[in-house]
Backbone as ProteinMPNN parsed JSONL, in Angstrom:
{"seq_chain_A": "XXXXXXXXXXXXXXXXXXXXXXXXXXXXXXXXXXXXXXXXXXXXXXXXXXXXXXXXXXXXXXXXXXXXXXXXXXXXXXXXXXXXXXXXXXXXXXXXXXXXXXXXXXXXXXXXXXXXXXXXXXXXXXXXXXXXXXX", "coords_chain_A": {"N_chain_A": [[0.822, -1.185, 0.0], [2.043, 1.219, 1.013], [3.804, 1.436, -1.305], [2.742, 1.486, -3.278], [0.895, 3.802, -3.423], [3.416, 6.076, -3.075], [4.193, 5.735, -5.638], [2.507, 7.149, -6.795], [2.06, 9.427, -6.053], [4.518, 9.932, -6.77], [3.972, 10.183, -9.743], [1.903, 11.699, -10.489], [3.457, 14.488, -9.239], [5.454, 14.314, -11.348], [3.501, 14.738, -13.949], [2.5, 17.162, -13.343], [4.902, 18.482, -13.224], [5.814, 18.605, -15.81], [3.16, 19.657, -17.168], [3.433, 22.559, -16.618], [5.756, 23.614, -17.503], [7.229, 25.821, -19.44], [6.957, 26.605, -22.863], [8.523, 26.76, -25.596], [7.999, 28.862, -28.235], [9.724, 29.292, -31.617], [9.263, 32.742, -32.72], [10.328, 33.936, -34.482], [10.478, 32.078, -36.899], [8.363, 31.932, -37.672], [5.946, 32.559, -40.732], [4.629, 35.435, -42.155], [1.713, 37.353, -44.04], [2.197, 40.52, -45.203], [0.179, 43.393, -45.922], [0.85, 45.964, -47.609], [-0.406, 48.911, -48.54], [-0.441, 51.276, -51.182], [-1.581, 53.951, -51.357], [-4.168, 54.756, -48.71], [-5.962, 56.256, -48.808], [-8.41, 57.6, -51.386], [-8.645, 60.099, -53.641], [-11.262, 61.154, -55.433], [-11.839, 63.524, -56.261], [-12.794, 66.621, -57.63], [-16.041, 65.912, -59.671], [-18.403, 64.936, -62.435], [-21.548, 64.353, -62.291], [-22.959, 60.591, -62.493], [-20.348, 59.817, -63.662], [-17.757, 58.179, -64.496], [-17.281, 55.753, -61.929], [-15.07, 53.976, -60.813], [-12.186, 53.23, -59.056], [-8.271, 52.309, -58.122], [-7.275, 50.411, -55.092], [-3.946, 50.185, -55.126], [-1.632, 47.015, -54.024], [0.991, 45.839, -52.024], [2.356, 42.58, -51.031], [4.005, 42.52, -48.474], [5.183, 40.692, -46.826], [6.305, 37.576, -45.948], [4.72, 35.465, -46.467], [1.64, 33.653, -47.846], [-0.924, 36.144, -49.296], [-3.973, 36.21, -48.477], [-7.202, 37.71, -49.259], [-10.065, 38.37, -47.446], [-12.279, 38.898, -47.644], [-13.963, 42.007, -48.237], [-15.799, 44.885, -47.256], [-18.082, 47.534, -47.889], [-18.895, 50.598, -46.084], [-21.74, 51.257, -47.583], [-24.167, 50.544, -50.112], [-23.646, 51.778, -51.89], [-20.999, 51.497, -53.04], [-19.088, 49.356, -54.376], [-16.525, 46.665, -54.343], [-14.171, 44.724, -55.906], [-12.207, 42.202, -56.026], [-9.206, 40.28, -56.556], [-9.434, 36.364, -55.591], [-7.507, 34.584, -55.414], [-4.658, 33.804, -53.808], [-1.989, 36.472, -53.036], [1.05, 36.337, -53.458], [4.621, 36.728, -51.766], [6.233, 39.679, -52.308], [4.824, 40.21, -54.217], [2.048, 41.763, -56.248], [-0.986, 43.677, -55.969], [-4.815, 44.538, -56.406], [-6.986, 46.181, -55.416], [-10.654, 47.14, -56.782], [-13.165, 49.828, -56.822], [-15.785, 50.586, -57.118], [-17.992, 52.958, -57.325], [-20.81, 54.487, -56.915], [-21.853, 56.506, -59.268], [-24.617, 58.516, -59.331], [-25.743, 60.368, -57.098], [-25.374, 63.985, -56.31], [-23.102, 66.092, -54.501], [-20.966, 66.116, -51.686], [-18.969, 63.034, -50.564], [-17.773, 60.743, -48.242], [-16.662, 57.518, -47.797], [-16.084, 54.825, -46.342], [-13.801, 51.342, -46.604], [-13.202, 48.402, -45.54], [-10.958, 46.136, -45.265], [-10.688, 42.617, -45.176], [-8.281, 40.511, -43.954], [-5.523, 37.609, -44.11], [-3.388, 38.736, -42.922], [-0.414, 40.53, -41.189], [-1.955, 41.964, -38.358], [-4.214, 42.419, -38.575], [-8.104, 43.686, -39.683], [-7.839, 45.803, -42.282], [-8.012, 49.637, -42.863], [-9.717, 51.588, -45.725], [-10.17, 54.369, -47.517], [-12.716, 56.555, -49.285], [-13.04, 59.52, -51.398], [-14.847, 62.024, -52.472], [-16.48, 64.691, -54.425], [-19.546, 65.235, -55.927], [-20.921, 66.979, -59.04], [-23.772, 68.243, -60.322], [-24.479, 67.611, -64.108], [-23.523, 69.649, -66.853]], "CA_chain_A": [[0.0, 0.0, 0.0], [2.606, 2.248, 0.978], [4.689, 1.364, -2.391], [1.455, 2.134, -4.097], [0.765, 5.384, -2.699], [4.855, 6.364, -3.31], [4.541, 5.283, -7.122], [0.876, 7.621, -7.483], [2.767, 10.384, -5.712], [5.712, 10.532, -8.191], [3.529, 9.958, -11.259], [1.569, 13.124, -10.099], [4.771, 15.323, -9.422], [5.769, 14.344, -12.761], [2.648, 14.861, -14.863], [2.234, 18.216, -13.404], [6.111, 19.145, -13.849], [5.499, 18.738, -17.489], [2.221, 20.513, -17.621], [3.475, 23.779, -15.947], [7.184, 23.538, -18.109], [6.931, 26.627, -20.422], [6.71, 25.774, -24.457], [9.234, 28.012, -26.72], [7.853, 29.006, -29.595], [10.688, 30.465, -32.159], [8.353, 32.985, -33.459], [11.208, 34.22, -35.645], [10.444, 31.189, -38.325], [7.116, 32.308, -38.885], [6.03, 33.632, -41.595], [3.068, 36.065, -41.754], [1.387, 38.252, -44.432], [1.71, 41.927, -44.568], [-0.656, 43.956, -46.841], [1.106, 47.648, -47.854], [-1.226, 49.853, -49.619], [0.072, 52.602, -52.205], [-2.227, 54.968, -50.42], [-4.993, 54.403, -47.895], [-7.185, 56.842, -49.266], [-7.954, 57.745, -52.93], [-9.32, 61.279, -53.449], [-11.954, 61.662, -56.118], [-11.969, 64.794, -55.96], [-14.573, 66.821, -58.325], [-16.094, 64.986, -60.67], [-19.217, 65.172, -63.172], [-22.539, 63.463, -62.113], [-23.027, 59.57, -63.557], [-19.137, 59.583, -64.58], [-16.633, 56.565, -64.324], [-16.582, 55.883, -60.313], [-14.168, 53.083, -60.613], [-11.228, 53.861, -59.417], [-8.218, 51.725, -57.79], [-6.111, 50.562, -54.264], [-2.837, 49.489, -55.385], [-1.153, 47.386, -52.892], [2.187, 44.695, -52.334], [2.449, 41.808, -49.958], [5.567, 42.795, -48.102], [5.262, 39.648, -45.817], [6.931, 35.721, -46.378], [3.608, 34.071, -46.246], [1.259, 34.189, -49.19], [-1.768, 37.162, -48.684], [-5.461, 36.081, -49.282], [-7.801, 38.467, -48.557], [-11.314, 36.997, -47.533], [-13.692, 39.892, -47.45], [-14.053, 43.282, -48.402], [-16.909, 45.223, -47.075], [-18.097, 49.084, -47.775], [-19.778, 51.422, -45.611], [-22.559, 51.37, -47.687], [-24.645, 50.116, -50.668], [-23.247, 52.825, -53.287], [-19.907, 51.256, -53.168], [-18.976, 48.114, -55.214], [-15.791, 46.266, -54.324], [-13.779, 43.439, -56.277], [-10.514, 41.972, -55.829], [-8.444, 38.861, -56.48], [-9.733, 35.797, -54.512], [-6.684, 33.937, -55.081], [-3.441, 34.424, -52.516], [-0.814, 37.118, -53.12], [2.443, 35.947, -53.021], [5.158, 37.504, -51.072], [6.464, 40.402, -52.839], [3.998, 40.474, -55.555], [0.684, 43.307, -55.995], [-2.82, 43.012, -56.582], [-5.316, 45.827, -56.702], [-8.841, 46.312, -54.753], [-10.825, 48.141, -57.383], [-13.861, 50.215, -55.949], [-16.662, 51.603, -58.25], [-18.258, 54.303, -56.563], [-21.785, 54.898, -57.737], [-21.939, 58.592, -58.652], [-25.87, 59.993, -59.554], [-26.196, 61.399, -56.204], [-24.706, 65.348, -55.827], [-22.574, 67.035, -53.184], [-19.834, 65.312, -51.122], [-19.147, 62.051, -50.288], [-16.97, 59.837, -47.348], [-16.677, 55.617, -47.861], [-14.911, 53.225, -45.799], [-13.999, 50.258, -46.823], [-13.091, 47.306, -44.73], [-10.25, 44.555, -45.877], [-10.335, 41.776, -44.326], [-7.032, 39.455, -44.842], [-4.703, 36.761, -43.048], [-2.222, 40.15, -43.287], [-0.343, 40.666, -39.918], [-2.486, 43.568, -38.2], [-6.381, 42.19, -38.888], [-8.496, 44.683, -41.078], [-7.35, 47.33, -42.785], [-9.626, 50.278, -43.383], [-9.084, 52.266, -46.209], [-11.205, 55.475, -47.838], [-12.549, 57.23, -50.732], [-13.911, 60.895, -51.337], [-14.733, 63.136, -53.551], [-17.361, 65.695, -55.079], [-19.942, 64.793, -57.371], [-21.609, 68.359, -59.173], [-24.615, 68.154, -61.773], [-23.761, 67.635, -65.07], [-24.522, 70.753, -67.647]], "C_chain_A": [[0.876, 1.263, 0.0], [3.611, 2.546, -0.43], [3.529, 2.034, -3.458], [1.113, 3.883, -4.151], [2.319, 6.167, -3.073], [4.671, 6.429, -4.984], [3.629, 6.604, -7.54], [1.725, 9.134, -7.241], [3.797, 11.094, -6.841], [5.382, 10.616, -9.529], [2.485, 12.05, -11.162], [2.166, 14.305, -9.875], [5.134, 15.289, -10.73], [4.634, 14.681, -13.864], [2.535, 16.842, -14.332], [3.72, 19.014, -13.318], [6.148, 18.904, -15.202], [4.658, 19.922, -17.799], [2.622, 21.968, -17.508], [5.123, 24.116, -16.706], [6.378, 24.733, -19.378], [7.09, 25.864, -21.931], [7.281, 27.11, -24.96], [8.531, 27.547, -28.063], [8.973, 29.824, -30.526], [10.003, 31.112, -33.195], [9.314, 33.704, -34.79], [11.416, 33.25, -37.068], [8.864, 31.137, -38.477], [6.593, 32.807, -39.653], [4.726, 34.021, -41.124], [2.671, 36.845, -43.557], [1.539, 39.226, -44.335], [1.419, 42.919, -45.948], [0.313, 45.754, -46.572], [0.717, 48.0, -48.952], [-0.26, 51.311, -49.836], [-0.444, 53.498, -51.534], [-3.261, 54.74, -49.95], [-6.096, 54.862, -48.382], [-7.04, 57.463, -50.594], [-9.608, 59.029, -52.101], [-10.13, 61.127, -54.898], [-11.729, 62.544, -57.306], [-12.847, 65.429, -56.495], [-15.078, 66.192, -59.465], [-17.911, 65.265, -61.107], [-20.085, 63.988, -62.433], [-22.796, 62.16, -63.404], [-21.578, 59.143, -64.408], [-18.864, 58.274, -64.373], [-16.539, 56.63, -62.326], [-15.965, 54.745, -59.998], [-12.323, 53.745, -60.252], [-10.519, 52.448, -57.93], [-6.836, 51.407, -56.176], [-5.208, 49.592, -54.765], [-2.126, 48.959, -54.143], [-0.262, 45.906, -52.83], [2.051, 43.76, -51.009], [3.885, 41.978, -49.637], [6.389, 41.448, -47.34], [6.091, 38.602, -46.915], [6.139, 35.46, -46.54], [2.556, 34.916, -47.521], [-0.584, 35.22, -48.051], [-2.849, 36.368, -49.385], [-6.319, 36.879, -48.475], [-9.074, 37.506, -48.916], [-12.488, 37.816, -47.6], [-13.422, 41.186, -47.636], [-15.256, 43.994, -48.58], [-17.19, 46.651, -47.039], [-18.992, 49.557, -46.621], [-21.214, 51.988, -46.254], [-23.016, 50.997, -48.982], [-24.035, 50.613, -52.685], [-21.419, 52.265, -53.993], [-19.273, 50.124, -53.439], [-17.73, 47.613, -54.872], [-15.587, 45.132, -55.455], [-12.308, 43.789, -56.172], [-10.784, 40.511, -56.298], [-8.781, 37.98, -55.147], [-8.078, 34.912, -54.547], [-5.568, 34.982, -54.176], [-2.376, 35.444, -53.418], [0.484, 36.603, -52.762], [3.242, 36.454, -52.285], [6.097, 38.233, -52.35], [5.904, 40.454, -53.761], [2.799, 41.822, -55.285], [0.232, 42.97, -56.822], [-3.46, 44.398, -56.575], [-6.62, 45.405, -56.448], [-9.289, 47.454, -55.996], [-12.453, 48.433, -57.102], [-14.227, 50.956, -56.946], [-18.035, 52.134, -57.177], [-19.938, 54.876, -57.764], [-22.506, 56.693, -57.873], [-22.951, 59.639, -59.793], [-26.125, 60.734, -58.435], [-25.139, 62.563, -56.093], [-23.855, 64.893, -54.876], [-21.457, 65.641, -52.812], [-20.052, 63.918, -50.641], [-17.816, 61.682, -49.65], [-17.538, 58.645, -47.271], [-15.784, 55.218, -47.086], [-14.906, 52.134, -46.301], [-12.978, 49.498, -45.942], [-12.178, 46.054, -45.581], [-10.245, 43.939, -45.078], [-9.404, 40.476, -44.853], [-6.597, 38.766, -43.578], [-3.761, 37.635, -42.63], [-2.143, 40.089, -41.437], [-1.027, 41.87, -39.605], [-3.904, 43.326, -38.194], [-6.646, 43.069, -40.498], [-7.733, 45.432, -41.059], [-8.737, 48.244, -43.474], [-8.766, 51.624, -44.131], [-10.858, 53.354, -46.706], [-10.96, 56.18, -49.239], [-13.573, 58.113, -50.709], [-13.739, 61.688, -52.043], [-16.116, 64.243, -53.519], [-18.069, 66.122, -55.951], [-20.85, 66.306, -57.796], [-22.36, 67.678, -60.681], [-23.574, 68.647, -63.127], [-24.404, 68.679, -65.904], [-24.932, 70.387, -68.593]], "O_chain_A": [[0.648, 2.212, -0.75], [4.108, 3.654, -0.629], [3.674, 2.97, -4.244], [1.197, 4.785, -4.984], [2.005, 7.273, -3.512], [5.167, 7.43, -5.5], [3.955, 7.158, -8.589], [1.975, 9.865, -8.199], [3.857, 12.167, -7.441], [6.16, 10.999, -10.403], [2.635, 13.127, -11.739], [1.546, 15.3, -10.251], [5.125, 16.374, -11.311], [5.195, 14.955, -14.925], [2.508, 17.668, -15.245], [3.647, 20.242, -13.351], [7.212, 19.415, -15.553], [5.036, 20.916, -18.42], [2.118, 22.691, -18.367], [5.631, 25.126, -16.218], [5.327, 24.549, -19.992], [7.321, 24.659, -22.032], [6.771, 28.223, -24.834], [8.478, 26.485, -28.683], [9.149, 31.003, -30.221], [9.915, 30.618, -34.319], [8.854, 33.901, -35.915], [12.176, 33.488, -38.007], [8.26, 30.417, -39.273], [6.632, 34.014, -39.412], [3.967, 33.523, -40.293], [3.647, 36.769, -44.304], [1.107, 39.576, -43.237], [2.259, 43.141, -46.82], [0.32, 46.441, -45.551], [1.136, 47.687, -50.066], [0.337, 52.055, -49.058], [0.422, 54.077, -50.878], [-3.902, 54.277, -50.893], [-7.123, 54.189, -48.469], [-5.948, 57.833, -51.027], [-10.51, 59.066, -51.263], [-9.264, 60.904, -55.744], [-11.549, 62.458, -58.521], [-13.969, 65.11, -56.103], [-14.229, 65.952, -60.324], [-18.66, 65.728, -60.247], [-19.581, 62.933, -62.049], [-22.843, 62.341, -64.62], [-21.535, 58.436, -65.415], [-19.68, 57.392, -64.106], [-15.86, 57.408, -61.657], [-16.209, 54.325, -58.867], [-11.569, 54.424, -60.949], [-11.235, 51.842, -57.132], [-5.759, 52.002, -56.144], [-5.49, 48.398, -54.869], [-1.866, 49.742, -53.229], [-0.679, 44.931, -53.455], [1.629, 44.279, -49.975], [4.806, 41.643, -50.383], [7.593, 41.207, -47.259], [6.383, 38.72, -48.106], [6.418, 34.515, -47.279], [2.577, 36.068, -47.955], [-1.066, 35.072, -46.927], [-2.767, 35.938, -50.535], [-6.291, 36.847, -47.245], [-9.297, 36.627, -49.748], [-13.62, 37.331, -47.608], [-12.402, 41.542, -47.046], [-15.859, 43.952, -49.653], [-16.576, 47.225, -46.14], [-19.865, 48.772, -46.251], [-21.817, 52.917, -45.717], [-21.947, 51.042, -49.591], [-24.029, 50.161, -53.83], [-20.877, 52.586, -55.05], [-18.702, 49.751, -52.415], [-17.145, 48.628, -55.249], [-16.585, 44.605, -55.944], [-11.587, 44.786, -56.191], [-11.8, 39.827, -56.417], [-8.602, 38.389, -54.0], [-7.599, 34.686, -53.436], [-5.551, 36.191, -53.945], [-2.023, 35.036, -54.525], [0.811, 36.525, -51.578], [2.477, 37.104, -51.572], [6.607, 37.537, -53.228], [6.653, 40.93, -54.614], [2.771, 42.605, -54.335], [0.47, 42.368, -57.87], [-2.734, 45.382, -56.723], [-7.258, 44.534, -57.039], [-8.584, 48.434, -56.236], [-13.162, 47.427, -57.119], [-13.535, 51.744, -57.59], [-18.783, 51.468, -56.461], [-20.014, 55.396, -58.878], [-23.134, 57.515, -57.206], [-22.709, 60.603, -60.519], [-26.731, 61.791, -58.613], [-24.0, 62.207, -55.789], [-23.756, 63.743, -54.447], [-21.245, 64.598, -53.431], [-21.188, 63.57, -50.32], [-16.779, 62.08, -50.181], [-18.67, 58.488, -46.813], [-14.59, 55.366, -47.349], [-16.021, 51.686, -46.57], [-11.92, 50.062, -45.666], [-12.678, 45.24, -46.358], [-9.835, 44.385, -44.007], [-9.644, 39.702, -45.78], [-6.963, 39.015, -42.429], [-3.129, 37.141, -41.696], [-3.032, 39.821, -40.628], [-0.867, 42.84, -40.347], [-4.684, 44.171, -37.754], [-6.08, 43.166, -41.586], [-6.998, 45.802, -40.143], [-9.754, 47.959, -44.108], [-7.848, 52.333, -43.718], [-12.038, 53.174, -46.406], [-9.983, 56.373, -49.963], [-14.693, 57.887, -50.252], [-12.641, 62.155, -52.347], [-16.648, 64.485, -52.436], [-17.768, 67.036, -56.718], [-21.481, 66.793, -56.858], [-21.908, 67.022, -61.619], [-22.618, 69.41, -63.267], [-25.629, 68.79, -65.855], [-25.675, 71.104, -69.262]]}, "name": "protein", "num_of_chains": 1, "seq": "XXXXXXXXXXXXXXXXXXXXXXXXXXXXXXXXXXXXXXXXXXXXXXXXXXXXXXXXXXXXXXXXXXXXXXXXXXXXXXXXXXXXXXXXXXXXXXXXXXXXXXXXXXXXXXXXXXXXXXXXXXXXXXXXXXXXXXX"}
């Protein structure tokens, strides 16, 4: 009994000197994604009612690990996204291109929402301009 009890003892010391033993990770061999946009925000600026409202974010995977973005969502109904579903490579560039529906007048502020594997989460980028009746 007492050999019993001795054996349960040391199996219990040992299972929980394992559990409680830190775990190195060498985060220096991981790779990651990292999304760098040409410019965050694209200006418009004034522009004729009903014109071209396509216009586009240029932008490079700076990261080791390949980029796939999984979603790209606007601030609102007027604002059309498409992109590349396949992955970005590392050091390569792709291009979000954002058509901008423009019969309504007067000024306008969009967000748009990337969502990627990219180190950092979303990225939120913008577009604004100044739509004036056409003569």
């Amino acid at each position: 009994m007492k050999r019993t009890l001795n054996i349960v003892i040391v199996c219990v010391l040992a299972l929980s000197f394992f559990s409680v033993a830190p775990i190195k990770f060498n985060i220096h061999d991981s790779k990651v994604a990292v999304i760098t946009f040409k410019t965050e925000v694209v200006d418009y600026g004034t522009i004729i009612q009903n014109s071209d409202g396509t216009r586009a974010f240029t932008f490079t995977n700076t990261g080791d690990a390949p980029l796939l973005i999984t979603n790209v969502k606007t601030s609102c109904g007027c604002t059309v996204p498409s992109y590349s579903k396949t992955p970005i490579q590392p050091g390569e560039q792709g291009e979000l291109k954002i058509k901008y529906d423009t019969k309504k007048l007067g000024a306008f502020t969009k967000t748009i929402t990337v969502t990627s594997n990219a180190e950092g989460g979303n990225k939120i980028l913008k577009i604004k301009g100044n739509i004036i009746a056409s003569k």
